[in-house]
C-alpha positions as CSV (number, residue, x, y, z in Angstrom):
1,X,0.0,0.0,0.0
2,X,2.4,2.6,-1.1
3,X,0.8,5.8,-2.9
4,X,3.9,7.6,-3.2
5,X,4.4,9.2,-6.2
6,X,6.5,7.9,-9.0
7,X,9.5,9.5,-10.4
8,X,8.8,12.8,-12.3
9,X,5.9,13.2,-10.9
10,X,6.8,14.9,-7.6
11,X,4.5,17.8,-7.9
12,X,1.3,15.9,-9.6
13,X,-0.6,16.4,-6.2
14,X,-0.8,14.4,-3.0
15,X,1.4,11.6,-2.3
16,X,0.8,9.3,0.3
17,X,3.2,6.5,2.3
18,X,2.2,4.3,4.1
19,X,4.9,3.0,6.4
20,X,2.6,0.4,8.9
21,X,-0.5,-1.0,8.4
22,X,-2.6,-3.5,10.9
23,X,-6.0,-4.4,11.6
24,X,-6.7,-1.3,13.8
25,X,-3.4,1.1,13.2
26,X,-2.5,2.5,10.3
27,X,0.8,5.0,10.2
28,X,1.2,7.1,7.1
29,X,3.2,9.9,5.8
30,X,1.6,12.6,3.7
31,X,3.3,15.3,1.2
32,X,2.5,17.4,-1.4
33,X,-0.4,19.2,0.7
34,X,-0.3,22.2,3.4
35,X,-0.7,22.6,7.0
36,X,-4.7,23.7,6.7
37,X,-5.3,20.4,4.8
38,X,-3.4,18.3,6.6
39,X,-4.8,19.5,10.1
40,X,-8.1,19.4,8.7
41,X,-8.0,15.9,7.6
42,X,-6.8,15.1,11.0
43,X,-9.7,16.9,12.6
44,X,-12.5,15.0,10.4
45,X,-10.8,11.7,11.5
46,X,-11.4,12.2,14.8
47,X,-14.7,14.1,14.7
48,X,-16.8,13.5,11.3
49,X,-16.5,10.2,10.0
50,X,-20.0,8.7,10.4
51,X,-20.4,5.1,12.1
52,X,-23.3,3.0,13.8
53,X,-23.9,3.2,17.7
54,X,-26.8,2.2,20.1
55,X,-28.7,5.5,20.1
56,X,-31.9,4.4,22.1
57,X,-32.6,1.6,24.6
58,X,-35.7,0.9,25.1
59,X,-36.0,-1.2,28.8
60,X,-38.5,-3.9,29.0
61,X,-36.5,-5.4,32.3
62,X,-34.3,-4.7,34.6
63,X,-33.4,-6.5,38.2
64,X,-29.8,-5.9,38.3
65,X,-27.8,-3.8,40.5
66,X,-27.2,-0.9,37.9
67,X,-29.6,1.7,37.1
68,X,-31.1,1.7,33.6
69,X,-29.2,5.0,32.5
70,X,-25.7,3.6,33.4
71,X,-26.1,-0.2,31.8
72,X,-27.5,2.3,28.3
73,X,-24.4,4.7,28.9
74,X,-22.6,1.3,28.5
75,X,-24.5,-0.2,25.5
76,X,-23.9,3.0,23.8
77,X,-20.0,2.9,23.8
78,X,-19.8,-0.6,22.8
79,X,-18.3,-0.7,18.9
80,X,-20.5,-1.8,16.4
81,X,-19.6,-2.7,13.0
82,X,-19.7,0.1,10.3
83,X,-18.4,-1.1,7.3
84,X,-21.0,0.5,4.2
85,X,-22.4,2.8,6.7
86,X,-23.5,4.9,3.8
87,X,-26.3,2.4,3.1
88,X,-27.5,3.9,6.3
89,X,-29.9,6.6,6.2
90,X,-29.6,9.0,8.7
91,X,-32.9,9.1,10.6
92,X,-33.8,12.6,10.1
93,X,-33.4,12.1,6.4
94,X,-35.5,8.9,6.4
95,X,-38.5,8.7,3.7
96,X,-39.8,5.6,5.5
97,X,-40.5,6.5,9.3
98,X,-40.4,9.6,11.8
99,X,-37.7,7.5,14.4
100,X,-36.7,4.3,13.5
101,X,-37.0,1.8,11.0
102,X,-35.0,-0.8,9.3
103,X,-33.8,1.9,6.3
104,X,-32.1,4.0,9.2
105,X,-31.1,1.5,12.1
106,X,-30.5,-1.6,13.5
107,X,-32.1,-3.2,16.0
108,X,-30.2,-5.0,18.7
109,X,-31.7,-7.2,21.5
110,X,-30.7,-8.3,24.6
111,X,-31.9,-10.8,27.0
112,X,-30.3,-12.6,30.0
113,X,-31.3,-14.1,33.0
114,X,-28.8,-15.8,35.9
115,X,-30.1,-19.1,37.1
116,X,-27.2,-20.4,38.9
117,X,-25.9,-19.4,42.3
118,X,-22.4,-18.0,40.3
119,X,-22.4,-14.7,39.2
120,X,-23.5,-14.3,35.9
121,X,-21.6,-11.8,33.5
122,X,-23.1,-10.4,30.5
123,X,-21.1,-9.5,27.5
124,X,-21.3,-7.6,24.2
125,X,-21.5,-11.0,22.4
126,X,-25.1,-11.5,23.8
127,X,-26.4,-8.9,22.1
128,X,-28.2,-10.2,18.6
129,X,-29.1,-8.3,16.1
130,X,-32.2,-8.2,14.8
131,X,-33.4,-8.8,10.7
132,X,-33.6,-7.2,8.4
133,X,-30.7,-4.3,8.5
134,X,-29.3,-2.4,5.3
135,X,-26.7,-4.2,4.5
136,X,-24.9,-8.1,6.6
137,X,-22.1,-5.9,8.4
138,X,-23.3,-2.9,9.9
139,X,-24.6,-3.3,13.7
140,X,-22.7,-6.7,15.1
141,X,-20.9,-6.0,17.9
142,X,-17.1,-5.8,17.5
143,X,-15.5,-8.8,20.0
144,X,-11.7,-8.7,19.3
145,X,-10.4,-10.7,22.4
146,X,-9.1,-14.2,22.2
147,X,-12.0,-15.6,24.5
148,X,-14.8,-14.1,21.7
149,X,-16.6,-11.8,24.7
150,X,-16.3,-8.6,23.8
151,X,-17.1,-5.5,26.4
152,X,-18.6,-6.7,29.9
153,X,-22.1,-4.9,29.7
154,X,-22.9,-5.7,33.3
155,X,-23.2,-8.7,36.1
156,X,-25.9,-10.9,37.5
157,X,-26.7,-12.9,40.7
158,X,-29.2,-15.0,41.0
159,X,-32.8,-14.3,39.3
160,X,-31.4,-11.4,38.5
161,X,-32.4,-10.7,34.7
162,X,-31.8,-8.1,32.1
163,X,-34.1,-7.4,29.1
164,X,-33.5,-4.8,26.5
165,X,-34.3,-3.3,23.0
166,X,-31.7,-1.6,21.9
167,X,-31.8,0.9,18.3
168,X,-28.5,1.7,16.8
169,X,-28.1,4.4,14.6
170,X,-25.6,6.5,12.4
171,X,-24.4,9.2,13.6
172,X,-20.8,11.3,14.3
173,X,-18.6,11.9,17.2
174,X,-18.8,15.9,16.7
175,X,-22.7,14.5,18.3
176,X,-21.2,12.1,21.0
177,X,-18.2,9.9,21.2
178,X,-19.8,7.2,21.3
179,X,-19.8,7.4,17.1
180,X,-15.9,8.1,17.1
181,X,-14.6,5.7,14.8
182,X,-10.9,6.1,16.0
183,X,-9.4,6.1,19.5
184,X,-6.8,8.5,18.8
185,X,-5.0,10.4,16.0
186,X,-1.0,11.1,15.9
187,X,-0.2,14.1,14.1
188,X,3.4,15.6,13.6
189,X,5.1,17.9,11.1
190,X,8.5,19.6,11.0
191,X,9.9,16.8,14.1
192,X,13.6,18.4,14.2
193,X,11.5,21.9,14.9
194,X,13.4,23.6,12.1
195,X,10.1,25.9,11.7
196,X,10.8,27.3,15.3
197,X,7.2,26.6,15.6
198,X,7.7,25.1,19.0
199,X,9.0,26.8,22.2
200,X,10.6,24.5,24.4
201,X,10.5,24.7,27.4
202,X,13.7,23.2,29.5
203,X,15.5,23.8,32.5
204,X,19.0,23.0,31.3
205,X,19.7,21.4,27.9
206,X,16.6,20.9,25.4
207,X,17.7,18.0,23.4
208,X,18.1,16.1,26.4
209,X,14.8,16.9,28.3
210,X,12.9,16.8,24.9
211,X,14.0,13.6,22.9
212,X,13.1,13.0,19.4
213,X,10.4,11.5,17.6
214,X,11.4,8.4,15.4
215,X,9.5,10.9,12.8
216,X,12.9,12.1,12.9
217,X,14.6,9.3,11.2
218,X,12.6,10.6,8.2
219,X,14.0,14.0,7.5
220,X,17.5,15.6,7.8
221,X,18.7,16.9,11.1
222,X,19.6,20.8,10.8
223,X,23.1,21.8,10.6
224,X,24.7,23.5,12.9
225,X,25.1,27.3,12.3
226,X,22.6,26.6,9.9
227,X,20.7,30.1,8.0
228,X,16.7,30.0,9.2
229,X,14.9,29.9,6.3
230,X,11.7,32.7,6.5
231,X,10.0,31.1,3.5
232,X,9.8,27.3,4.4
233,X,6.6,25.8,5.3
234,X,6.2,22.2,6.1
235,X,5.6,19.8,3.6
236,X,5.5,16.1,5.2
237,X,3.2,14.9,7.8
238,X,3.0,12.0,9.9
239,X,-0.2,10.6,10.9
240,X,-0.9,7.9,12.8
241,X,-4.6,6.4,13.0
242,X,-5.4,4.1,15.3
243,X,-8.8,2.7,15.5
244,X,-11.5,1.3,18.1
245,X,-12.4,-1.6,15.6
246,X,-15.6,-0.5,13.9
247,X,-13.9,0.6,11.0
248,X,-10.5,-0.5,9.3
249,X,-8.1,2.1,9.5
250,X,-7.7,2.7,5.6
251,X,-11.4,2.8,5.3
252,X,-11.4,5.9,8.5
253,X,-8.9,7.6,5.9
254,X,-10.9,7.2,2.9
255,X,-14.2,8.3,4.9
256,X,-12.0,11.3,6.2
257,X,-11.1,12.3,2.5
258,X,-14.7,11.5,1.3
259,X,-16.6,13.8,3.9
260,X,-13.9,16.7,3.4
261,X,-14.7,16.7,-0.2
262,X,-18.1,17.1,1.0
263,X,-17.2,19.9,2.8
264,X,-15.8,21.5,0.4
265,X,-17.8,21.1,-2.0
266,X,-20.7,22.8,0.1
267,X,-18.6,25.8,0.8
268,X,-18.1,25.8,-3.3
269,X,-22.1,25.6,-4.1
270,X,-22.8,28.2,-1.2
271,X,-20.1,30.7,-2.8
272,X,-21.5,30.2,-5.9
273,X,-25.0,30.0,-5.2
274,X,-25.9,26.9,-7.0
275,X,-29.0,25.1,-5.7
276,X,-29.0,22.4,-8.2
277,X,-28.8,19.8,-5.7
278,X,-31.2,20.9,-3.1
279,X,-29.7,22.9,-1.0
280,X,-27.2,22.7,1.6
281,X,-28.7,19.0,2.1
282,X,-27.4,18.0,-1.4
283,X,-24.3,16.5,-1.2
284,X,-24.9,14.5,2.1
285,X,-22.4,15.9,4.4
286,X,-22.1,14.2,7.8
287,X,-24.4,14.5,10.5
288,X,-25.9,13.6,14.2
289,X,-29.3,11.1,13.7
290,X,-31.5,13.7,15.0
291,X,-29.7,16.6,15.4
292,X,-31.3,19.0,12.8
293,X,-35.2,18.6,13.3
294,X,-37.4,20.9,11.8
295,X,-37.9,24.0,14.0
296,X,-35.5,22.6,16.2
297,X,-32.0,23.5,16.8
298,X,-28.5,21.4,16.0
299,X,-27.7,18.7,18.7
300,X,-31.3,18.8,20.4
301,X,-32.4,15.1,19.9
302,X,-33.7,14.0,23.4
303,X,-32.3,10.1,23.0
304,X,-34.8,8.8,24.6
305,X,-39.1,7.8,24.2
306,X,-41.7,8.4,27.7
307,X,-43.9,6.3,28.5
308,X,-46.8,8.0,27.1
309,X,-45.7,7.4,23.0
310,X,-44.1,10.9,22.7
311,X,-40.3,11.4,20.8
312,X,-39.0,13.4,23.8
313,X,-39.3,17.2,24.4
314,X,-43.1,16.0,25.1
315,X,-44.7,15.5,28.5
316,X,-47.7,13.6,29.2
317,X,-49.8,16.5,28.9
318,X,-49.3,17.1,24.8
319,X,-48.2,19.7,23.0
320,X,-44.6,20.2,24.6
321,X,-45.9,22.1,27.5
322,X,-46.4,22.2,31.1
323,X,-49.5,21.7,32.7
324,X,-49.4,25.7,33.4
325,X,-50.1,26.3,29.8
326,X,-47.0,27.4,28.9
327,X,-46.6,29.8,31.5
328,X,-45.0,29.2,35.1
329,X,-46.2,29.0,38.4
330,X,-45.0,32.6,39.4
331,X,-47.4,34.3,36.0
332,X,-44.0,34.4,33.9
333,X,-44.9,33.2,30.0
334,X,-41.4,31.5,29.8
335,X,-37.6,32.3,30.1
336,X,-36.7,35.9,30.2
C-alpha cells in the first residue's frame, strides 16, 4: 500500500506512504499538501467520520444492581460494525418512518437471566441483532479478544435478569463519542523543529529533556550554524490512526477524505449560489441522527421515548408544554 508518487511526478498532487498498516493502526506519511489540509484531515478523522452506535434503549426489564441509565451509557459505547455505513440513512433524512425503522437503524436485542448461584456476566456477544438491516455488516458488535466476549455490559446474581431493546443508529462523534470511529489520532510535522514553531521549554539542555520522535529518522537533522529559512513551510506529515475496531483504519482515511470533499464542495455551491442539488442538504455531508429537526436547533435530539408514546421534548400533557399552559407557576410566560 504505497501511494507515493513515482518518479517525475513529484508535484502531480498528494502523495501518500504508508509506512505500517494492521487491523486497527495504520501509520502514514503525507506530502505534497499544506498545513490547513493536513490538520483538517486530521480533525475530520477524529470528529466526522459517520459510524453506527446504540442510540436508544428501550428497557423492557431490569433486576440488576445498575440503574437503567448507566447499563444504556454502557450499550452505547460498545463498537459496532460500520463497514458500508453509507447504506445507512440517517434518521432525520428517512423517507420511510419519523424514528426508526430498518432503512435507518438496527435493532439489537438483549436478553439474559442468571439461574445459577455464580455470578453471571453479560457480554457484548449477547447482544443479537435483529433482521432485516441495510446491509450483513453494519450493527454486530465488535469482539476482538481471544475468548470471543467482547465489552462486559454488566453482572448478574441469582434471578437477576436483564431485558433490552436496543436501536443503533448513524451518527458522528462531533454529536457524541460514542460514534468516534478512532481512538486516537498522531499528528506531527517539521519533528527536528526547524520551523521554530515550537517553544521549548527546558531547564538546562533541550535536546536532552525533549528527545526525538522516530519521525525524525525521516527527515534531515539541521546543521549546525545553519541560515533560518523565512520562507519554508512544512511539507510532510506524519499521521498515525489508530482505530476502536468499527472501521478498518484505511477505510477511517478514505471516509476522512470523502466527507472533506463534502465539505468542500458545500462551501463551493454556497459561494456560488448553485441550488441544483437541493440545498445545503445535497451532497450528504455528515451528520448527528436527530440533530437538525425541523424547528429545532442542531444537537437537540432528546435520545430517549416516555412512557406515554411521545419522541422526547413531550410531556404527558401534549403539546410540549407544562401543565401551566406554557406559563409558570410565578405568571411568567417563559424564560426571560
Amino acid at each position: 500500500m504505497d501511494y507515493e508518487a513515482m518518479d517525475g511526478l513529484e508535484d502531480a498532487g498528494p502523495r501518500v506512504t504508508v509506512r505500517q498498516a494492521s487491523r486497527d493502526r495504520a501509520d502514514f506519511t503525507m506530502e505534497g499538501v499544506d498545513l490547513s489540509f493536513a490538520n483538517s484531515l486530521r480533525r475530520t478523522l477524529l470528529a466526522e467520520v459517520p459510524t453506527m452506535a446504540i442510540d436508544l434503549v428501550e428497557v423492557q426489564a431490569n433486576t440488576s444492581s445498575l440503574a437503567d441509565e448507566f447499563i444504556a451509557h454502557r450499550l452505547g459505547l460498545i463498537p459496532l460494525n460500520s463497514k458500508n455505513v453509507d447504506d445507512v440513512s440517517y434518521t432525520r433524512d428517512c423517507e420511510y418512518c419519523e424514528q426508526y425503522c430498518d432503512h435507518c437503524s438496527v435493532t439489537l436485542d438483549l436478553h439474559a437471566r442468571c439461574t445459577g448461584d455464580e455470578i453471571m456476566k453479560v457480554y457484548a456477544r449477547d447482544l443479537v441483532v435483529s433482521e432485516p438491516r441495510p446491509n450483513e455488516w453494519v450493527g454486530l458488535p465488535v469482539i476482538t479478544d481471544s475468548l470471543g466476549l467482547g465489552s462486559v455490559i454488566c453482572k448478574l446474581r441469582k434471578d437477576q435478569e436483564i431485558r433490552m431493546k436496543c436501536i443503533a443508529k448513524k451518527g458522528i462523534a462531533k454529536e457524541h463519542s460514542k460514534w468516534a470511529p478512532t481512538s486516537a489520532v498522531g499528528f506531527e510535522y517539521d519533528p527536528h523543529n526547524k520551523l521554530k514553531h515550537l517553544d521549548y521549554w527546558y531547564e538546562e539542555d533541550p535536546a536532552k529533556e525533549w528527545p526525538k520522535s522516530t519521525n525524525a529518522a525521516w527527515e534531515d537533522a539541521p546543521q549546525d550554524g545553519e541560515a533560518f529559512d523565512y520562507s519554508a513551510h512544512p511539507g510532510k506529515f506524519y499521521f498515525d490512526v489508530e482505530s476502536i475496531g468499527n472501521l478498518e483504519p484505511d477505510a477511517v482515511v478514505l471516509q476522512g477524505i470523502k466527507v472533506l470533499q463534502q465539505k468542500l464542495a458545500l462551501v463551493i455551491q454556497e459561494l456560488s449560489g448553485d441550488d441544483r442539488n437541493g440545498g445545503a442538504n445535497g451532497f450528504g455531508a455528515p451528520r448527528s441522527p436527530d440533530g437538525m429537526q425541523a424547528g429545532g436547533d442542531y444537537g437537540m435530539d432528546q435520545g430517549y421515548t416516555t412512557p406515554f408514546g411521545n419522541t422526547g421534548g413531550q410531556t404527558m400533557y401534549g403539546g410540549g408544554t407544562t401543565p401551566f399552559a406554557g406559563a409558570t407557576p410565578y405568571g411568567q410566560s417563559g424564560w426571560q
